[in-house]
N, C-alpha and C positions, 0 to 999 in steps of 0.2 A: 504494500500500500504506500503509494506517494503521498508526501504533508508539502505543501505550499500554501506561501503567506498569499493574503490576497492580492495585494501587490502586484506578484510574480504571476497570480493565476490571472490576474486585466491582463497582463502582457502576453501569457502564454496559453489565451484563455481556447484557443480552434487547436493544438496541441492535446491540451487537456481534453477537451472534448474528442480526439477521437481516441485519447489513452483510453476512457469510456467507455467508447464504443465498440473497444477491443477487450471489455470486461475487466478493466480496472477501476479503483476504486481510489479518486483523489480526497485526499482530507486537507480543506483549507483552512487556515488559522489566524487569528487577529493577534495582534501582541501578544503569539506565540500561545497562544489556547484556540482549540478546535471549534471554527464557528461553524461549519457544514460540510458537507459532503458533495463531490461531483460522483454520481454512480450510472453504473449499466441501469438501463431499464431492464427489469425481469422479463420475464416471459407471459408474453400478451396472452391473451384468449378470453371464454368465456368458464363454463365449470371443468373443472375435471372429473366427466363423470367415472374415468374408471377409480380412482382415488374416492367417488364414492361408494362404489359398487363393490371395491373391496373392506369398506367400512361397515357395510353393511352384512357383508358377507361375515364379517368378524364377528360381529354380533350374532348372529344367526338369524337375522330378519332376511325373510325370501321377498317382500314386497311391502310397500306401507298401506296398502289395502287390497280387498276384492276387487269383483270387478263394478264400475259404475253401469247405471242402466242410464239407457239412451233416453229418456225424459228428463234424467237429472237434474235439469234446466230451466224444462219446464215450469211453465205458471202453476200454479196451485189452484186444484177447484173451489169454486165459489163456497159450494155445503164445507169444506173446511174451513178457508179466509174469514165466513161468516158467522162459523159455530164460536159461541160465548166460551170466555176460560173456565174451565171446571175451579171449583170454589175451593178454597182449602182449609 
């Protein structure tokens, strides 16, 4: 890991950035105490679904439910929507 003052890193700053981009990791620092970091970007994407699929597997859960029925969505009939709360 490289430390440069920020000084050095205004002057050396398109340097620096592709030390970066070649997966280093710059540490810049003010009067010699670490004010931030230049870093790689990780690794883009969306879920890992196999990292969940094996979490799951850990567990022993095969699925987090049955199956859905195709009305799922559907509206609700009226004689429900309009039946009164049972009293308690």
């Amino acid at each position: 890991m490289t430390t440069v003052s920020i000084k050095d890193a205004k002057n050396r700053f398109t340097e620096l950035g592709r030390a970066a981009e070649n997966g280093e990791t710059i540490t810049v620092t003010r009067n010699g105490k670490p004010a931030f970091v230049i870093a790689p970007l990780g690794k883009r994407g969306g879920l890992d679904l196999e990292a969940g699929h094996r979490y799951l597997t850990e567990q022993g859960i095969d699925g987090f439910f049955g199956d859905v029925p195709r009305d799922f969505d559907d509206p609700l009939p009226e004689d429900i929507l309009l039946r009164p709360l049972p009293e308690k």
